[in-house]
Each structure stands twice: as structure tokens, then as C-alpha cells.
C-alpha positions in Angstrom: 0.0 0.0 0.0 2.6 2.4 0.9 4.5 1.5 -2.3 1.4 2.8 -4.6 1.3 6.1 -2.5 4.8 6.7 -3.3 4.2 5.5 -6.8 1.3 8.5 -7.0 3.2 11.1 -5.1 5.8 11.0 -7.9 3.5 10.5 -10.4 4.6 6.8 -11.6 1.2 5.4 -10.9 -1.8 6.6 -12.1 -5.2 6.8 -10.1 -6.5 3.5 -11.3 -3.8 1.9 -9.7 -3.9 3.0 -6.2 -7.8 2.7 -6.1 -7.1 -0.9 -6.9 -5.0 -1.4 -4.3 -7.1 0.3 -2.0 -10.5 -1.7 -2.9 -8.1 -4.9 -2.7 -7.0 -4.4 0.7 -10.5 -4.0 1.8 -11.7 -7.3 0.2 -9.4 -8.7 2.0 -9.8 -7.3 5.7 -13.8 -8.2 5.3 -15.3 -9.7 8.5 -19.0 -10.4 10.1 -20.1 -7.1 11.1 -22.3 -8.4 14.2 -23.2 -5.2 14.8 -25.7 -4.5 11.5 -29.0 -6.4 11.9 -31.9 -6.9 9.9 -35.4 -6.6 12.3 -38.2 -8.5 10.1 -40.7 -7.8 12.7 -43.5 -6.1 12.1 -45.1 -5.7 15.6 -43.6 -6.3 19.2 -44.3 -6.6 22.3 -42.5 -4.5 25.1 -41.9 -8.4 26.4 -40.6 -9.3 22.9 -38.6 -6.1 22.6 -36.3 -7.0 25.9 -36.1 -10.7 24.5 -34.6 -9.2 21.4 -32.5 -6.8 22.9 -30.6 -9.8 24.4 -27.6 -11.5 21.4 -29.2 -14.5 20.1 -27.0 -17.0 19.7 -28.6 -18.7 16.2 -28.0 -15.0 14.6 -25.8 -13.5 16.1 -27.3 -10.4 16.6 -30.6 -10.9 17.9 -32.7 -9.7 14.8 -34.4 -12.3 12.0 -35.1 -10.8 8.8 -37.6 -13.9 7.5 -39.1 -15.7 10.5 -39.2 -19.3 8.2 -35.5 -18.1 7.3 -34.4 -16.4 3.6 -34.2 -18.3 0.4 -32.7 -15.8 -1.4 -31.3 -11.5 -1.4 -30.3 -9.2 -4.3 -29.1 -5.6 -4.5 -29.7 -3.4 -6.9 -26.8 -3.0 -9.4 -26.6 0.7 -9.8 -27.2 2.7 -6.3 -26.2 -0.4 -4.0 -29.3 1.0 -2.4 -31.8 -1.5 -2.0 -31.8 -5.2 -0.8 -34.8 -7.3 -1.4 -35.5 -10.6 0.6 -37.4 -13.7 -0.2 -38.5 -16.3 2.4 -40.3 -19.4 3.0 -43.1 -18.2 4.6 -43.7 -16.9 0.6 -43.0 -12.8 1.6 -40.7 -10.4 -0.2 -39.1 -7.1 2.1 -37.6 -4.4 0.7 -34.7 -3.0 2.7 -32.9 0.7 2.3 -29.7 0.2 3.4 -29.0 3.9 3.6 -32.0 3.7 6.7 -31.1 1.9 9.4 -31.5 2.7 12.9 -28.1 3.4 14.6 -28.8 3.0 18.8 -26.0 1.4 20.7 -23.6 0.9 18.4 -25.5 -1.3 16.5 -27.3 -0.7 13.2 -31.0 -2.1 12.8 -32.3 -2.2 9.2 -36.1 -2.6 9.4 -38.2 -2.9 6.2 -39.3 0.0 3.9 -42.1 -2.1 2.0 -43.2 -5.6 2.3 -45.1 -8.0 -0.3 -47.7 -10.5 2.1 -48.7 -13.6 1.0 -51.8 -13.8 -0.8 -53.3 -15.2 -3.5 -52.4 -12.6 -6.0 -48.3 -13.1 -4.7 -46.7 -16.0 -3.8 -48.3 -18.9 -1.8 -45.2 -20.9 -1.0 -41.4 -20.2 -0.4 -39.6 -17.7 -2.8 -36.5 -19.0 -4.4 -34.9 -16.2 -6.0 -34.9 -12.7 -7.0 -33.3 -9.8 -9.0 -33.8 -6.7 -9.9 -34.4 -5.4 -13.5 -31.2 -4.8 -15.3 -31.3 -1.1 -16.1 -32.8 0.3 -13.2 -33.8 -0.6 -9.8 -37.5 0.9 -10.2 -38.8 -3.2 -10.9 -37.7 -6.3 -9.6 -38.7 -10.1 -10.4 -39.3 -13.2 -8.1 -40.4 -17.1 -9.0 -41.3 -19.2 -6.3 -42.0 -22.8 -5.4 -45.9 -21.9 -6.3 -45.0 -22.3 -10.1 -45.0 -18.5 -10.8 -43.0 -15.6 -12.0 -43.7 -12.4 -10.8 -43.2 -8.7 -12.0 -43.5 -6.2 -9.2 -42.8 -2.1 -9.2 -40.3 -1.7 -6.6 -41.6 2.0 -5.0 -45.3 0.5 -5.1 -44.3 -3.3 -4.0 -47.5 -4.2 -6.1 -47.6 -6.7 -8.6 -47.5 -5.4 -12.3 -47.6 -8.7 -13.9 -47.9 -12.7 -13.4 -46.7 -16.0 -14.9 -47.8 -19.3 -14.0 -45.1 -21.6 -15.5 -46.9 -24.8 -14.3 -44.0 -26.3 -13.2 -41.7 -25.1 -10.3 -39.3 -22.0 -10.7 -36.1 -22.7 -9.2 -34.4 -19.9 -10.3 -34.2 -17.3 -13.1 -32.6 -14.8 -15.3 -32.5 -11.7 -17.3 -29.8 -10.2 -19.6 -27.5 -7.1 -18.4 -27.2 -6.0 -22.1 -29.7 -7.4 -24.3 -32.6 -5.7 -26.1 -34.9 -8.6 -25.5 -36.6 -8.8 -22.4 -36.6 -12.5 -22.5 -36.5 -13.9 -18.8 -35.0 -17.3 -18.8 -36.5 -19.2 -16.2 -35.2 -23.1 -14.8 -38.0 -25.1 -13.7 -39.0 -28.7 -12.7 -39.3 -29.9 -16.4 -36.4 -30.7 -18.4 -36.4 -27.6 -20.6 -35.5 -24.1 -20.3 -38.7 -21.9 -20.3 -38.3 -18.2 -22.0 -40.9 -15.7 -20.8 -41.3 -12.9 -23.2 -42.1 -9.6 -21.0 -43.0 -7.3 -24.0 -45.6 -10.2 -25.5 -46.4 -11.8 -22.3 -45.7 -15.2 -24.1 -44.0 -18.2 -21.7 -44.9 -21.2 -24.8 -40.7 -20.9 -26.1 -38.6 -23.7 -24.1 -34.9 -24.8 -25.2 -35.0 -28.8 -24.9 -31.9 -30.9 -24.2 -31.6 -31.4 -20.6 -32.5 -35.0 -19.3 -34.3 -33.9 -15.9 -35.2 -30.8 -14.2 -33.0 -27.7 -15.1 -31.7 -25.9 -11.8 -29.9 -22.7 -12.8 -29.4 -20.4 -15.9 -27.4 -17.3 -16.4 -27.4 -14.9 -19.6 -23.7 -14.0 -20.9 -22.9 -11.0 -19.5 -21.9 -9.6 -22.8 -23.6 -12.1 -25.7 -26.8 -11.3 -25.2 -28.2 -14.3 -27.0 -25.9 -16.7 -25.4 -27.5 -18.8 -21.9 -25.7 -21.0 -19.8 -28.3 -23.6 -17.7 -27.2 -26.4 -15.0 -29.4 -29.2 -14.4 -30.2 -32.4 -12.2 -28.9 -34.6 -14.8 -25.1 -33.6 -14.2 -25.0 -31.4 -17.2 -24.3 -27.6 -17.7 -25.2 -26.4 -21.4 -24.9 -23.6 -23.3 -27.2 -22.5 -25.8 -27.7 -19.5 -28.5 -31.2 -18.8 -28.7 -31.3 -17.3 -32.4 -30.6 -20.6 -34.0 -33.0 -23.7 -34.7 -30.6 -26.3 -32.5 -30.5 -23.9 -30.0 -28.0 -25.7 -27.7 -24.4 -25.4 -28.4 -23.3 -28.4 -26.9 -21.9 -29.8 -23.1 -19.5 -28.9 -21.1 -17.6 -31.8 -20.3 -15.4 -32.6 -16.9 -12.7 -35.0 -18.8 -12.3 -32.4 -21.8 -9.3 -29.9 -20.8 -8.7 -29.3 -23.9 -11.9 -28.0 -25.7 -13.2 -27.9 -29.0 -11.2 -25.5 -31.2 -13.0 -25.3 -34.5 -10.8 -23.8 -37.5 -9.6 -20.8 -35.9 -9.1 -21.8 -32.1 -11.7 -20.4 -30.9 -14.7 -22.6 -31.4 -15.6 -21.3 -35.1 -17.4 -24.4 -37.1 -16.3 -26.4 -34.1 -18.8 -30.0 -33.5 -21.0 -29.6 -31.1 -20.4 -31.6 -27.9 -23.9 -34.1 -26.7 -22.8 -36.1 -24.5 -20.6 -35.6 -21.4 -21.4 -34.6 -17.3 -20.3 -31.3 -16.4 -20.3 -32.5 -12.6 -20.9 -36.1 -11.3 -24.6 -35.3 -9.3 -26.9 -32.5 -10.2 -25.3 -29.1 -11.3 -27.4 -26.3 -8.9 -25.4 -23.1 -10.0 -23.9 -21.6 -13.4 -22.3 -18.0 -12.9 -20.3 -16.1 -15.5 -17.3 -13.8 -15.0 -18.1 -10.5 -15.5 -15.8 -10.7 -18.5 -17.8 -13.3 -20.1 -14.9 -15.5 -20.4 -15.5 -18.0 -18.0 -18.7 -20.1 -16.5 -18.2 -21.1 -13.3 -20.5 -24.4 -12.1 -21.5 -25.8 -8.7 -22.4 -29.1 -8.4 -24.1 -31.6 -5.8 -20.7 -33.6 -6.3 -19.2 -30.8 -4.1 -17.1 -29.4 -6.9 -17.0 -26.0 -8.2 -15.4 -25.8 -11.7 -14.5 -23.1 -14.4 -14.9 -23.3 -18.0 -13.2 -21.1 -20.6 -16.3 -20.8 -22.7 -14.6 -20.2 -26.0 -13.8 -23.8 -26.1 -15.7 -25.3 -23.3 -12.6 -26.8 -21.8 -12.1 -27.5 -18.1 -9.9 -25.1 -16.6 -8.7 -27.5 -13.7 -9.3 -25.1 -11.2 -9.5 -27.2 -8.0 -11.3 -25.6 -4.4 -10.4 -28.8 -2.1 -12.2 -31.2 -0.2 -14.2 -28.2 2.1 -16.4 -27.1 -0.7 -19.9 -28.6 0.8 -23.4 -28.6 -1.7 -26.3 -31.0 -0.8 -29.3 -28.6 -0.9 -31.7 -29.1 -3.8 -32.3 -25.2 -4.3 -30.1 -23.3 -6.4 -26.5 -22.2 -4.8 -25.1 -19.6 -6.5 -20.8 -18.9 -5.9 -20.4 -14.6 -5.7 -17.5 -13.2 -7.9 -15.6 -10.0 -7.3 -16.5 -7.2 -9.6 -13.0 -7.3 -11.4 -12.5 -3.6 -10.9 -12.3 -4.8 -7.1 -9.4 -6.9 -7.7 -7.7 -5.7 -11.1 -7.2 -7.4 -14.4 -6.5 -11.3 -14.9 -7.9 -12.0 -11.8 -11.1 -13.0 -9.7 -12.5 -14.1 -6.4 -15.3 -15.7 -5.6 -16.9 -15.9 -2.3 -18.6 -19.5 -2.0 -21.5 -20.3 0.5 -20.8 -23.2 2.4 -22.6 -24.7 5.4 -21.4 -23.0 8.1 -19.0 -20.3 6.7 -18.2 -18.0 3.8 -15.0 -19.5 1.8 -12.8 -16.7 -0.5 -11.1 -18.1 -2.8 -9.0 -17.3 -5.8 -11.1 -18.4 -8.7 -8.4 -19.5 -11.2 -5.5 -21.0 -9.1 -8.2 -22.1 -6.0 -6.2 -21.5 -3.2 -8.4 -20.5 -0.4 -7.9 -16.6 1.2 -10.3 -16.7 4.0 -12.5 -18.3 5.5 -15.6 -16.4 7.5 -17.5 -18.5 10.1 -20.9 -18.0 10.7 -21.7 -17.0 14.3 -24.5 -19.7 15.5 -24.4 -22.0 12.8 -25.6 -25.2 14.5 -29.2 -25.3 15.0 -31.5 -22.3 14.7 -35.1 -22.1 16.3 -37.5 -20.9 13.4 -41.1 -20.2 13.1 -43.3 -20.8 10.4 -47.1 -21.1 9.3 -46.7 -24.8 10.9 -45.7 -23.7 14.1 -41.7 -23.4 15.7 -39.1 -26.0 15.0 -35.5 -26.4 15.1 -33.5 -26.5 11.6 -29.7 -26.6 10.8 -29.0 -23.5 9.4 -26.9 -23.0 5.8 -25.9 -20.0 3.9 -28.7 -19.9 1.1 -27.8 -17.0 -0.9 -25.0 -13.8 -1.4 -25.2 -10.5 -2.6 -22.3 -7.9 -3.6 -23.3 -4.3 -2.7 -22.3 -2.3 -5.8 -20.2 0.9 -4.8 -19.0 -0.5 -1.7 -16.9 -3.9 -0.5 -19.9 -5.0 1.4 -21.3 -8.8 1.0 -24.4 -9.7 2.7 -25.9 -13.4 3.4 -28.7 -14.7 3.1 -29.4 -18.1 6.0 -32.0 -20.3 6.5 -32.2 -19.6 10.1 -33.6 -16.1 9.4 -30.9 -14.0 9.8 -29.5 -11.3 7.2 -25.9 -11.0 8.0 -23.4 -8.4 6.7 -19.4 -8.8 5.9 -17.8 -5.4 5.6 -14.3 -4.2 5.4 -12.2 -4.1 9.3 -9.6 -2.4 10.2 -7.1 -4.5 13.1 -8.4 -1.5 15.8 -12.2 -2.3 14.6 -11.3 -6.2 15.0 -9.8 -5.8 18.7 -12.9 -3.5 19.7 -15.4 -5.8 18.5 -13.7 -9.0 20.1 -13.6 -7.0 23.2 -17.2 -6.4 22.5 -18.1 -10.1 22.2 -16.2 -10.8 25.0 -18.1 -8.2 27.1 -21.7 -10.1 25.9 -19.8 -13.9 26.6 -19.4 -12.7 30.2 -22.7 -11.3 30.9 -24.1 -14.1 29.2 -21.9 -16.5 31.7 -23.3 -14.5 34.7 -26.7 -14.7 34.0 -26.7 -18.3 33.4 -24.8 -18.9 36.4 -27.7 -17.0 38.2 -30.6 -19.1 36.5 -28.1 -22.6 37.4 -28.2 -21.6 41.3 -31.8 -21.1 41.2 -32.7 -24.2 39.6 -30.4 -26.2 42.3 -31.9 -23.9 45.3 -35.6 -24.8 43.9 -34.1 -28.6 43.5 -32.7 -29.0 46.7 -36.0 -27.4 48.6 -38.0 -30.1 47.0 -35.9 -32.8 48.0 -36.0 -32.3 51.7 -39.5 -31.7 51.3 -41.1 -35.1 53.1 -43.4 -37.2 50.4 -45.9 -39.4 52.1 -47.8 -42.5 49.9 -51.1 -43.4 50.9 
């Protein structure tokens, strides 16, 4: 760091330069930020108010965004503004992240707008959202319910509906196109495309086997998709033409299909080949558009070079864990974070956040996740106690701020820290272990004082 300061004191490097260094020091000092808490309630108690105030230990912080626990979280891609949240209790909450309540140190975001659960929104769990490419003034969400829904973010109302007959697992629209073609990965073994200008959901790209868990549009082909399903396979397909799938990527191929020119031109199309052993539940491209990077429930995670569709050999160790039916989705960088020729992706796993390097896959860091064996949650069903797992991960744009989504309720946040902020905080925790300590030592004597009154208590049978 010093050495780029010197380098723009004399004028050697330019301002580029030392922002990149400066946004890559912060990647790498980010840490839970206890402290900033998501409040889903919408009513409480005085009682429920000093339960809350106490750290809970399943969150971390005390506050549950989703009382079922959150499916899924995006942020808008051009103020890093606005967070929406999906959960299985089938509501959607809108969060300004620019709002939250500051007492005590610790920052409460509560929700600006919320979508219910009715018949006209979504009847069962949400599974993944996004906003609309261009501005942050729409957003779209599919859901277990078989639908695909268009709201307007400022009025949180539904502006149109799509019943796909088939579970939505997850979806997509295109950062560049012209179209407005949503791609959508269902139950059935196609890819559905819902037209928003017609209205039309009949056009479906066939070639999976079984049903199609994840798509992603080419950041910068905007007629090129990328889909993983439950049969092993990742495709990628080109929706102007007839055939419209461009073949497999394949786990054995290094190598890739050249074609005439080395880059794939008139190159055979590959149909047959497993992109990952068990069901592939996650397709993300670089920014770039260079790379595809697949998740699989083989507990891989592998990168493509897309030109060629060879395996890059990138290797992420034993740790990686996926098991989860839903769609997992790895988190890359921005590449203006971390400079040219390189990427990082953040990867949800069970019970932490794992950094890696994308292309060489040595591990960076590794954040835990504070109260990440059993959470208490409460649904339509009543209370019960569920593992808890990282279900989703969202890049603020305009800041180095990630935030995850858990199925124990919680909304965390991971923000940069400084060694001072690190030592405070610890110091912090420490503070809240002790009091903790006290008051269950207090509860422990009472429950032995009440135990040992009762036992020399004299019982008489008759």
C-alpha cells in the first residue's frame, strides 16, 4: 500500500492503480459485522422487545429478517441501495440500506415495504430474485408456487404474473440485451423463456434429461444462456438458432473444441458428457464473459473457458460442501475490485463463507458463521429447530460490502475491518460472553436452590 502512494506522489502510478489497491485491501480485511442487523418484525411486544435486545446466539445479533428463514437476497446494481429478501413463509421485504436505525452501536435495518402472502403473490417459499437490469424501479421473483412475478419496486405491487406450471427454481435476465426474455429453470427438463413485451412463456430450449436448476445470460452475448441441471450437465445454448443448444461442457475435456480458428468457429457440437458427477445447482459467469463457473451436488465447483468449453482445472479442495436441492449460487468480485486477470469468488458453504481465488483455488479466507448449529424458526406450521446454511450472497455495488442470506432467518453483513475495529469488537463479544456467563450462572443456582427445597420436602404415599 505504501508503495502505490509513493508510486502516486511521484506521479509513476496513475489513479486507477492505487484505487485498486485500495479496494483490494479492503476485500481482503472483510469480517461479520455483528453489529448491523436486519429486524423482520412487524409488531412487538414491550416483552418481545427486551427478549430481542438480548444476542441471540442462532444469529448472532438478535434480529431475524424472515421468521421461516431467507431463500434468497439481491441488491440493486446501480445505487447499491436496495436489498430485497425472499422467504419461505412466501413474503418479499424491501430494505434501504441507507436507513437503518443506529442506537448502541449497532445498526437495525427494518423494512421499507413488504409483499404478504396472498393469492395474487406467492403462496409458497420464494426462491430467487433480482432486480431489473437497467434500473432498480422493478424487480422479479419465482417461487415454489410455479410462478414468476413482476413487481414495481416503489409501489411493491404486482405489475404482472406468470404461471409456468412447473416449479421455478431460479431465473434470469440479460445485463445487455434488447430482449426482455426472462430465462427461467423449472422442474421440467427444458428451459422456459418468458417474453415480458408479448407476455408469451410457450418458447422452451429442450436438451436437458431432468429438471433444469440454474441459468445465467452472458454478461456480454446477449443471445448466449448458460443452464445447470439435475442430470449432471451444464449447457450452453444460443437462442437465435434452430438447434438452439451449443453443446456440453464436459469434466474429462481440458482441452476444448477449437473449431478452425481456435476459438470454437465451425467447431462439432459436444452431446454427451457430465459437467459435474450429481446435479449441477449453480452456473455463474465472469463479468468478463470468459469464464462459466458451475456448482455441483458432487461438491465441486469448476471453471470453464467458454470459448472452447474446456475444463480449466481449477481445483477448491475437499471443504467445498453442496447438498441442498435449491439453487446455490458462488459470488464473484467485480473485477474492478481486484484488477485485471484476476477473480475471487466468495462460496457459500454450510457453516461459513469461503474466498477463494477463482483461477488458481487456493483458499484466502474463511468467514464462520456465528450460530451456525441449530437455529429455532417459526413458520405457518408452528416453531421448530432446523440446521442453518448460507442460502444465498449478494455484492453491494459501490462499496466492498457482501451480505448473506441463512436459513435460520438472519441477514448477516461482511464489511471491510480495520485490526483497531477487530480488537474493539472481540472485546465487544467478549463483554456479551461474560454477561451471558453471569446470568446463566444465576438461572443454574436457582434451579439447584428450587431442586434442593424439594428434596427435603417429606413425600408421604397413601
Amino acid at each position: 500500500m505504501d508503495s502505490q502512494l509513493l508510486g502516486r506522489a511521484l506521479g509513476t502510478a496513475g489513479p486507477e492503480t492505487l484505487q485498486r489497491a485500495v479496494l483490494s485491501r479492503q476485500l481482503h480485511a472483510i469480517q461479520a459485522a455483528p453489529e448491523v442487523g436486519f429486524d423482520g418484525q412487524e409488531t412487538r411486544s414491550r416483552d418481545h422487545e427486551d427478549l430481542q435486545d438480548e444476542v441471540d446466539e442462532s444469529t448472532g445479533h438478535g434480529k431475524r429478517a424472515h421468521q421461516a428463514g431467507v431463500n434468497c437476497i439481491a441488491i440493486d446494481r446501480f445505487e447499491g441501495r436496495y436489498l430485497i429478501s425472499g422467504g419461505a413463509d412466501a413474503t418479499i421485504k424491501l430494505w434501504d440500506l441507507e436507513s437503518s436505525e443506529n442506537t448502541l452501536k449497532r445498526y437495525v435495518n427494518r423494512p421499507a415495504a413488504m409483499v404478504k402472502k396472498s393469492p395474487s403473490t406467492h403462496q409458497y417459499g420464494v426462491t430467487h430474485l433480482c432486480f431489473y437490469p437497467f434500473d432498480s424501479l422493478a424487480f422479479l421473483s419465482s417461487s415454489y408456487d410455479h410462478k414468476l412475478i413482476v413487481y414495481a419496486t416503489e409501489t411493491t405491487t404486482a405489475s404482472a404474473t406468470f404461471d409456468l406450471d412447473s416449479v421455478v427454481y431460479s431465473h434470469s435476465l440479460s445485463p445487455i440485451a434488447d430482449h426482455l426474455l426472462v430465462a427461467c429453470a423449472t422442474q421440467q427438463s427444458a428451459v422456459r423463456l418468458v417474453d415480458l413485451r408479448s407476455g408469451a412463456s410457450t418458447h422452451s430450449l429442450a436438451g436437458h434429461r431432468r429438471a433444469v436448476l440454474s441459468v445465467a445470460w452472458s454478461p456480454h452475448e446477449e443471445y448466449i444462456l448458460a443452464s445447470g441441471s439435475s442430470d449432471g450437465t451444464a449447457r450452453l445454448w444460443d437462442i437465435r438458432r434452430s438447434a438452439n443448444s451449443l453443446g456440453v461442457l464436459d469434466l474429462e475435456d481440458s482441452v476444448g473444441i477449437v473449431g478452425e480458428d481456435g476459438f470454437g468457429k465451425k467447431a462439432r457440437h459436444r452431446e454427451h458428457g457430465r459437467t459435474h458427477t450429481d446435479a449441477v445447482n449453480g452456473v455463474v459467469w465472469t463479468d468478463d464473459g470468459r469464464h462459466l463457473v458451475t456448482a455441483g451436488h458432487d461438491e465441486r465447483v469448476r471453471v470453464w473457458d467458454v470459448s472452447t468449453g474446456a475444463n480449466a482445472l481449477s481445483h477448491f479442495g475437499p471443504i467445498i460442501k453442496n447438498a441442498h436441492l435449491s439453487t446455490l449460487l458462488p459470488l464473484l468480485v467485480p473485477s474492478h475490485v481486484v484488477g485485471p486477470g484476476k477473480q475471487v469468488m466468495f462460496y457459500p458453504n454450510q457453516k461459513e463463507i469461503l474466498m477463494f481465488d477463482l483461477f488458481d483455488g487456493t483458499l484466502l479466507k474463511r468467514l464462520r458463521i456465528p450460530g451456525t448449529s441449530a437455529a429455532s424458526i417459526r413458520g405457518t406450521a408452528g416453531q421448530a429447530n432446523v440446521r442453518s446454511r448460507t442460502t444465498s450472497l449478494a455484492w453491494r455495488a459501490g462499496h466492498v460490502d457482501l451480505y448473506s442470506a441463512h436459513s435460520d432467518g438472519a441477514i448477516r453483513a461482511w464489511l471491510p475491518r480495520t485490526a483497531e475495529e477487530i480488537q474493539s469488537n472481540n472485546g465487544e463479544a467478549e463483554g456479551i460472553d461474560d454477561a451471558e456467563d453471569e446470568s446463566r450462572k444465576r438461572k443454574r443456582e436457582a434451579l439447584n436452590e428450587v431442586f434442593r427445597d424439594l428434596t427435603k420436602q417429606k413425600i408421604t404415599f397413601t
